[in-house]
Chimera marker file (.cmm) of the C-alpha trace (Angstrom):
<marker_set name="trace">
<marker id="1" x="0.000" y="0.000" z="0.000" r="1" g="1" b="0" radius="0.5"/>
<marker id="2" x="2.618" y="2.647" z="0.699" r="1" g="1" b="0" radius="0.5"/>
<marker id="3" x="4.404" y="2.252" z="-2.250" r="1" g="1" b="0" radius="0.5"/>
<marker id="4" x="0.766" y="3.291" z="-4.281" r="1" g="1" b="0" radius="0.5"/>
<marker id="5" x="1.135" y="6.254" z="-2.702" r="1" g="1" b="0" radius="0.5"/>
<marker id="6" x="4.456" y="7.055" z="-3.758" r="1" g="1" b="0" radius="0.5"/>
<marker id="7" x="3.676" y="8.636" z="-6.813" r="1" g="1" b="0" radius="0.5"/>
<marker id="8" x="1.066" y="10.767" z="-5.179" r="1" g="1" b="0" radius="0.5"/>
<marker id="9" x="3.392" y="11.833" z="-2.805" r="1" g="1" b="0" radius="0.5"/>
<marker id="10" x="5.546" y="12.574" z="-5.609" r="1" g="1" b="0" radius="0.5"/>
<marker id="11" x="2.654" y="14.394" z="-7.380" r="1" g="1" b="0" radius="0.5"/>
<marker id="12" x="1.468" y="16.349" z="-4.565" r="1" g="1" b="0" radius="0.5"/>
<marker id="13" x="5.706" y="17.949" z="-4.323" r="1" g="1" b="0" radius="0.5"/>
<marker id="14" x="5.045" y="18.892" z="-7.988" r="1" g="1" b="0" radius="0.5"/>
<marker id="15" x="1.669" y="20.622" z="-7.996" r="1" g="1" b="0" radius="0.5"/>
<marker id="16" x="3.026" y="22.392" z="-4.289" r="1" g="1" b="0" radius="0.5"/>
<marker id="17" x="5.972" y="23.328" z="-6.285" r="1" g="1" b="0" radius="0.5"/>
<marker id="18" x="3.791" y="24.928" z="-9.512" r="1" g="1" b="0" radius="0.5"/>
<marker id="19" x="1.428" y="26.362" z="-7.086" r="1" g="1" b="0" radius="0.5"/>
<marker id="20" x="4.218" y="28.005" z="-5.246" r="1" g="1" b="0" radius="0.5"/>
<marker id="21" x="5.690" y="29.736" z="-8.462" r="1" g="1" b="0" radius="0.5"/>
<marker id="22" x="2.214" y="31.302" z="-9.148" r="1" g="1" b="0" radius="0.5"/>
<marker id="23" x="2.130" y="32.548" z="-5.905" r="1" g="1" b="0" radius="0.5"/>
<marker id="24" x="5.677" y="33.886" z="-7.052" r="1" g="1" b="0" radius="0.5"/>
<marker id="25" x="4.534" y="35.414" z="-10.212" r="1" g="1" b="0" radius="0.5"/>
<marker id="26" x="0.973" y="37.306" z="-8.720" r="1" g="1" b="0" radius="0.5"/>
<marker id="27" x="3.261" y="38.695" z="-6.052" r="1" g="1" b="0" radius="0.5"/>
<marker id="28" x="5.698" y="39.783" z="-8.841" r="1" g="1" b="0" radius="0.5"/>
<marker id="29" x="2.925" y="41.431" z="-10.999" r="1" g="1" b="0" radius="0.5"/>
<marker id="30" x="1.115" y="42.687" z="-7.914" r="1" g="1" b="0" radius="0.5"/>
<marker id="31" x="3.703" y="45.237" z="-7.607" r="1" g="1" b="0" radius="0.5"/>
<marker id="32" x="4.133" y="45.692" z="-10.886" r="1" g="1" b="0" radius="0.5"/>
<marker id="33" x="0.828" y="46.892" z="-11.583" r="1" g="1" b="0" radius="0.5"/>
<marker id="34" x="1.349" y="48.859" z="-7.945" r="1" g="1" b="0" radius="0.5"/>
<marker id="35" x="4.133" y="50.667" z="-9.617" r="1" g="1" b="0" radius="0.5"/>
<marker id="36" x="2.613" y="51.754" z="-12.863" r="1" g="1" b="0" radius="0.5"/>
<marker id="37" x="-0.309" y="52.795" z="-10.750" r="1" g="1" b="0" radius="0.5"/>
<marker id="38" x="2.162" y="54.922" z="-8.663" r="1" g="1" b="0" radius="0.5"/>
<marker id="39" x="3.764" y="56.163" z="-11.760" r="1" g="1" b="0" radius="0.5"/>
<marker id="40" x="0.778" y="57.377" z="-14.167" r="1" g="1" b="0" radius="0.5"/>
<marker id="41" x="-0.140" y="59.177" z="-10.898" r="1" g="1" b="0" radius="0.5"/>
<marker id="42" x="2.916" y="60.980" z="-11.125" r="1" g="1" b="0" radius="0.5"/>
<marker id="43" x="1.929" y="61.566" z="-14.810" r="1" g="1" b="0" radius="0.5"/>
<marker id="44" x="-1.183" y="62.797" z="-13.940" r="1" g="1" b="0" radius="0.5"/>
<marker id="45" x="0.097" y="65.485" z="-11.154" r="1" g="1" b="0" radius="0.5"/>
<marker id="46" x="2.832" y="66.289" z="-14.048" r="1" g="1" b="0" radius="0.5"/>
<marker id="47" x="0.127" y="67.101" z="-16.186" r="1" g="1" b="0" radius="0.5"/>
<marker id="48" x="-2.075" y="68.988" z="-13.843" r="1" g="1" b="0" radius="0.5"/>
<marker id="49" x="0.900" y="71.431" z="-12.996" r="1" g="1" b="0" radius="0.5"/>
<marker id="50" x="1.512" y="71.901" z="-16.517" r="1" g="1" b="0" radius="0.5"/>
<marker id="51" x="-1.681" y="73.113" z="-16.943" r="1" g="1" b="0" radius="0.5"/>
<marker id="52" x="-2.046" y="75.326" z="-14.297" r="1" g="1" b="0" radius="0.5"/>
<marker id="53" x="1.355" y="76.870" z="-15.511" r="1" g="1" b="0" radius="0.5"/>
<marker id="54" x="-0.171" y="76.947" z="-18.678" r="1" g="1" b="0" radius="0.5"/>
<marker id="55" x="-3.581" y="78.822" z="-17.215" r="1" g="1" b="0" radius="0.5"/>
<marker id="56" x="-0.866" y="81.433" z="-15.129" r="1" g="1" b="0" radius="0.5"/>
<marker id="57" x="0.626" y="82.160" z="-18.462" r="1" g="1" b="0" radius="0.5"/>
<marker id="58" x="-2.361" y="83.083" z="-20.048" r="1" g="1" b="0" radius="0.5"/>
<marker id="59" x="-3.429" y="84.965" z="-17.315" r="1" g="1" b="0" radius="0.5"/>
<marker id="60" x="-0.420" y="86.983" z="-17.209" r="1" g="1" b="0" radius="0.5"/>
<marker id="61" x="-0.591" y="87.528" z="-20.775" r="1" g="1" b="0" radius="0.5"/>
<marker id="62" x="-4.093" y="89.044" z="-20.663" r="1" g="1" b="0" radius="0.5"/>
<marker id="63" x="-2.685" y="91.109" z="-17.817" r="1" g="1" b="0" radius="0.5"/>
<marker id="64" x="-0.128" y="92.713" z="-20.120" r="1" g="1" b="0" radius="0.5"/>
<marker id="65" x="-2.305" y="93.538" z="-22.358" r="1" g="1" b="0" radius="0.5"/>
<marker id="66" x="-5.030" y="95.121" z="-20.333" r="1" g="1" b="0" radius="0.5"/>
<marker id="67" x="-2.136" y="97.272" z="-18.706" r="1" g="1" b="0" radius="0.5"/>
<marker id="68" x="-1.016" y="98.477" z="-22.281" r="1" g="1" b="0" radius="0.5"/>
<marker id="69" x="-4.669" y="99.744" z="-23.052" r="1" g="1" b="0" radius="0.5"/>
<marker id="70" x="-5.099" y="101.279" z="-19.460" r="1" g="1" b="0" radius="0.5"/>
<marker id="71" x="-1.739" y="102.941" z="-20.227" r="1" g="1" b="0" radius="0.5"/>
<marker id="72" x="-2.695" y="104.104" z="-23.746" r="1" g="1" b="0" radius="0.5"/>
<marker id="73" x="-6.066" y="105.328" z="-22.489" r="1" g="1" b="0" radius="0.5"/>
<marker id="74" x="-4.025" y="107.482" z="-19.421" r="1" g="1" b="0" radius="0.5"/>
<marker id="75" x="-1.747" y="108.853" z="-22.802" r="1" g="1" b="0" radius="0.5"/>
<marker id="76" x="-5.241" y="109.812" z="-24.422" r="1" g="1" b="0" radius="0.5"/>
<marker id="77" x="-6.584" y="110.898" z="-21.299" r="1" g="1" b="0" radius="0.5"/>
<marker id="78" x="-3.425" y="113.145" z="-20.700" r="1" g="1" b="0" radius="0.5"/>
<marker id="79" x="-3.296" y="114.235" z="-24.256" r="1" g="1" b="0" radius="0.5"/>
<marker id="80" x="-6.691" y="115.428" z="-23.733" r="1" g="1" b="0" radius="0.5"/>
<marker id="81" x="-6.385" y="117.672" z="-20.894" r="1" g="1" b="0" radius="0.5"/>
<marker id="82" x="-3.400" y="119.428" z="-22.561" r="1" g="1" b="0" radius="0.5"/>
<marker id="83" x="-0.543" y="117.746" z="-20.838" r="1" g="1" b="0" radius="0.5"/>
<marker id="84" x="-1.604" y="118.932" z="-17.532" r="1" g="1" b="0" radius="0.5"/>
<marker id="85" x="-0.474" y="116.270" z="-15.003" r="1" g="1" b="0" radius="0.5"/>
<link id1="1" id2="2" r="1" g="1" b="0" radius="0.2"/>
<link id1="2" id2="3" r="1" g="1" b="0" radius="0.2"/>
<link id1="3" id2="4" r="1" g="1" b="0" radius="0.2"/>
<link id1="4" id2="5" r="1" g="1" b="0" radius="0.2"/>
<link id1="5" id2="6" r="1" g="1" b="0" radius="0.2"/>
<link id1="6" id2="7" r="1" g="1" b="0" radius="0.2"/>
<link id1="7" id2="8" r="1" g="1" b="0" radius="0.2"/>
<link id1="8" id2="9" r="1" g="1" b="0" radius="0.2"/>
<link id1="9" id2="10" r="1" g="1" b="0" radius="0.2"/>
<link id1="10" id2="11" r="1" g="1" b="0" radius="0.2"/>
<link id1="11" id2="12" r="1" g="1" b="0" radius="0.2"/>
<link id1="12" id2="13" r="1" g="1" b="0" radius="0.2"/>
<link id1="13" id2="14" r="1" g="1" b="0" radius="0.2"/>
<link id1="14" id2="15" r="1" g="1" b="0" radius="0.2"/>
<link id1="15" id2="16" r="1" g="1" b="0" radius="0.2"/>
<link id1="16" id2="17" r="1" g="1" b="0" radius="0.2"/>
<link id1="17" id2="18" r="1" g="1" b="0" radius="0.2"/>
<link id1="18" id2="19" r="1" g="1" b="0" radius="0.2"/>
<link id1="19" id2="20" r="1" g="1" b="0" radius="0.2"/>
<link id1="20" id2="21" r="1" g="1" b="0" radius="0.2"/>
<link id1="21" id2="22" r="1" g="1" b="0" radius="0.2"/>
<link id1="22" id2="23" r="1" g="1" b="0" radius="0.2"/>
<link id1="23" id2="24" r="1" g="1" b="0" radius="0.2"/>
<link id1="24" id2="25" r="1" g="1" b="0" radius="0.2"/>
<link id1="25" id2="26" r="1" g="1" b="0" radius="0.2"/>
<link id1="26" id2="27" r="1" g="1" b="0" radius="0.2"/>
<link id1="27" id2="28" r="1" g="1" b="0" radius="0.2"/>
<link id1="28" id2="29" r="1" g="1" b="0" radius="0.2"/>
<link id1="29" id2="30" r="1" g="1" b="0" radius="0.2"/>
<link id1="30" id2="31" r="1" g="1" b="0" radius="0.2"/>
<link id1="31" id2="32" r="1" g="1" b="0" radius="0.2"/>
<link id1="32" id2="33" r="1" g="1" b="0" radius="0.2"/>
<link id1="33" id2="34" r="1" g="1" b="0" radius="0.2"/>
<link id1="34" id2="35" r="1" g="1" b="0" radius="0.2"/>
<link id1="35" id2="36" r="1" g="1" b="0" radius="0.2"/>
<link id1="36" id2="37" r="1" g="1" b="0" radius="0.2"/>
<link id1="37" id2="38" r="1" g="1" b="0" radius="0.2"/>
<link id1="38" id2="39" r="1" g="1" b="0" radius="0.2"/>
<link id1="39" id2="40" r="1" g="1" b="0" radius="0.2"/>
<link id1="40" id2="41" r="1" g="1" b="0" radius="0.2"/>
<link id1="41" id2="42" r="1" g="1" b="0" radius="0.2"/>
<link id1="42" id2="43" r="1" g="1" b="0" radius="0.2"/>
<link id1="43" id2="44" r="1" g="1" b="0" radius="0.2"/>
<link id1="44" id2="45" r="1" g="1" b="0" radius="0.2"/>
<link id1="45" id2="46" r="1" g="1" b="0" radius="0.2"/>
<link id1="46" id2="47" r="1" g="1" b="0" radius="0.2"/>
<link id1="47" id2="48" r="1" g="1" b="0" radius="0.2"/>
<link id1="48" id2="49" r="1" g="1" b="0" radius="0.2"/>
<link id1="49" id2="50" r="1" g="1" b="0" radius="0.2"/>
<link id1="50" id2="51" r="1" g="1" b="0" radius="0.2"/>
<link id1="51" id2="52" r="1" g="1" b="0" radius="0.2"/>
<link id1="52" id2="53" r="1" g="1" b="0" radius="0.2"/>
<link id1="53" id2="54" r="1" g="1" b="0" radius="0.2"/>
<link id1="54" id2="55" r="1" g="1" b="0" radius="0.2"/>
<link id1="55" id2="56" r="1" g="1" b="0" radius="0.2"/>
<link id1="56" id2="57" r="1" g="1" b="0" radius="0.2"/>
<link id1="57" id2="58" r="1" g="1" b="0" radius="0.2"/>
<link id1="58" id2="59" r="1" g="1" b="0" radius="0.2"/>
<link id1="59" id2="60" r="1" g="1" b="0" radius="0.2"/>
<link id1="60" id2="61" r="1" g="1" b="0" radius="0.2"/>
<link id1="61" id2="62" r="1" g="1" b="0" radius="0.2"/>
<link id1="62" id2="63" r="1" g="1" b="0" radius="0.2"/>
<link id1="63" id2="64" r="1" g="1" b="0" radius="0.2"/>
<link id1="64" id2="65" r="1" g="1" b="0" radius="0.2"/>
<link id1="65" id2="66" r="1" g="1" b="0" radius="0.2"/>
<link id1="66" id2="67" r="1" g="1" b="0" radius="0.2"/>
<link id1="67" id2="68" r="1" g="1" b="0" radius="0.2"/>
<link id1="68" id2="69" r="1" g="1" b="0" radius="0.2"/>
<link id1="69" id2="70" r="1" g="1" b="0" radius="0.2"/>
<link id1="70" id2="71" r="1" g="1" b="0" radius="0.2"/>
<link id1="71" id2="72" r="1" g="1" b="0" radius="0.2"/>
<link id1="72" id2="73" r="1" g="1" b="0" radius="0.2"/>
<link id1="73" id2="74" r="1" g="1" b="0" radius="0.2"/>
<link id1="74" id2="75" r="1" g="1" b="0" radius="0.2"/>
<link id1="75" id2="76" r="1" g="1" b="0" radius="0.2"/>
<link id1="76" id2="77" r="1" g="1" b="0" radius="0.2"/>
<link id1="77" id2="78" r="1" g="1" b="0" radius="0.2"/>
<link id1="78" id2="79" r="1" g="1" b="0" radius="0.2"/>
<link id1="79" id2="80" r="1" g="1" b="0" radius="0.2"/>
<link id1="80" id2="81" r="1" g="1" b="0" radius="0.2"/>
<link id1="81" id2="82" r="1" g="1" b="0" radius="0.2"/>
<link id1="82" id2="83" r="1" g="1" b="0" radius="0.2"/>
<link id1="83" id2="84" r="1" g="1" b="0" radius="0.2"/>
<link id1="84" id2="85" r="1" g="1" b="0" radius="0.2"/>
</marker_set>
């Protein structure tokens, strides 16, 4: 009887073994998929601060410009009056 079991036992250390290097792998692409979560979060703050740069630029731009018109209207304004400060 025990040696019909033999090959079972033998078996059983076989499957263990494959089971064991699954267990291997998952862990392995567990963090895997942890770190290209971590990274296109990164990506995503990237690209958030981009665009608020992006927005501040604009902002700044339009800012310019209405201070050139406010400053040609004061010329206008000045040129008006005669000079006169």
């Amino acid at each position: 009887m025990a040696i019909a079991f033999r090959p079972l036992a033998g078996e059983s250390a076989r499957i263990k073994a494959l089971v064991d290097k699954l267990s291997i792998g998952s862990q392995e692409q567990s963090r895997s998929v942890e770190q290209v979560t971590k990274s296109l979060a990164q990506i995503e703050q990237v690209t958030q601060r981009s665009a608020a740069a992006e927005e501040s630029s604009a902002a700044a731009e339009e800012l310019t410009a209405q201070a050139a018109s406010l400053d040609e209207v004061g010329e206008r304004l000045t040129a008006m009056i005669g000079g006169r400060a």
